[in-house]
C-alpha positions in Angstrom: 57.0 164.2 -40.0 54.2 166.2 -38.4 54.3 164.2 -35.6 58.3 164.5 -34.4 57.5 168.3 -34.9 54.7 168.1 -32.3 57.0 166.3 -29.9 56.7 168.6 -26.7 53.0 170.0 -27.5 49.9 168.9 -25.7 48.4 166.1 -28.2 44.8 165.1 -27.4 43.6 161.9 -26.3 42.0 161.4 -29.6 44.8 162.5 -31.6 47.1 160.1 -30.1 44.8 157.6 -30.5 44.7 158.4 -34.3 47.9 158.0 -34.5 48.3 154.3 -32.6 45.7 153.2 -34.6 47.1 154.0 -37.8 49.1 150.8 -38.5 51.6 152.4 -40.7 52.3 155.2 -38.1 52.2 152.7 -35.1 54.6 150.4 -36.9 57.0 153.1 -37.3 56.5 153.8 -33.4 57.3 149.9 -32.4 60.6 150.1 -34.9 61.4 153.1 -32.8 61.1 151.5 -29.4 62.3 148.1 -30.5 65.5 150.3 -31.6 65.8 152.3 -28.2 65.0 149.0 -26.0 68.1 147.3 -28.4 70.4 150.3 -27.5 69.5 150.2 -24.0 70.0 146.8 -23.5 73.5 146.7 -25.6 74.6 149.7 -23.2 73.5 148.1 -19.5 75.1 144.2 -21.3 76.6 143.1 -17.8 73.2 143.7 -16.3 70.8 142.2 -18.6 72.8 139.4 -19.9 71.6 137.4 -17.0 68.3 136.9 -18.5 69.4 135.4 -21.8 69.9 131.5 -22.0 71.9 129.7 -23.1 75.0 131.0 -24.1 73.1 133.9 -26.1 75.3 136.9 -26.3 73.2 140.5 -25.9 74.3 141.1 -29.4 72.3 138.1 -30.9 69.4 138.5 -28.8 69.1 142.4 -29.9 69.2 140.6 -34.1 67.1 137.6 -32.9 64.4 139.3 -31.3 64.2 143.1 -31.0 65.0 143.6 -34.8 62.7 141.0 -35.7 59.1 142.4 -36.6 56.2 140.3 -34.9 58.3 138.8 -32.5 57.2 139.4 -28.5 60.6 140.8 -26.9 59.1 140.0 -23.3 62.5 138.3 -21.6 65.4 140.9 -20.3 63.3 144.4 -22.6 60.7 143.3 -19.8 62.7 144.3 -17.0 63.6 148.1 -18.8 
């Protein structure tokens, strides 16, 4: 992908916006994060599980909510 190979250049203002408003492209991007946030909040467990409620394991939150397109992933992801 064009962009991945751009990673590290200077991208332009209006080329990045392009790209975040080309839903294809930014759904792709969201996936991307909603992956990294997952990982990151599977790896710091003992921290975040704090957040969750009741009972919710990190595990099932990360399936619930991160995997889950459309869904706002604004409780412990908030705090990254």
């Amino acid at each position: 992908m064009e962009l991945i190979d751009r990673v590290g250049e200077k991208i332009s203002v209006d080329e990045l916006l392009a790209v975040f408003q080309d839903e294809g492209m930014c759904n792709y991007i969201v996936v991307y994060l909603r992956l990294l946030t997952s990982a990151q909040l599977q790896k710091k467990e003992e921290f975040f599980e704090n957040f969750l409620e009741g009972g919710q394991t990190m595990k099932d939150f990360c399936s619930q909510v991160s995997f889950v397109a459309r869904t706002s992933c604004n409780k412990p992801a908030a705090d990254l």
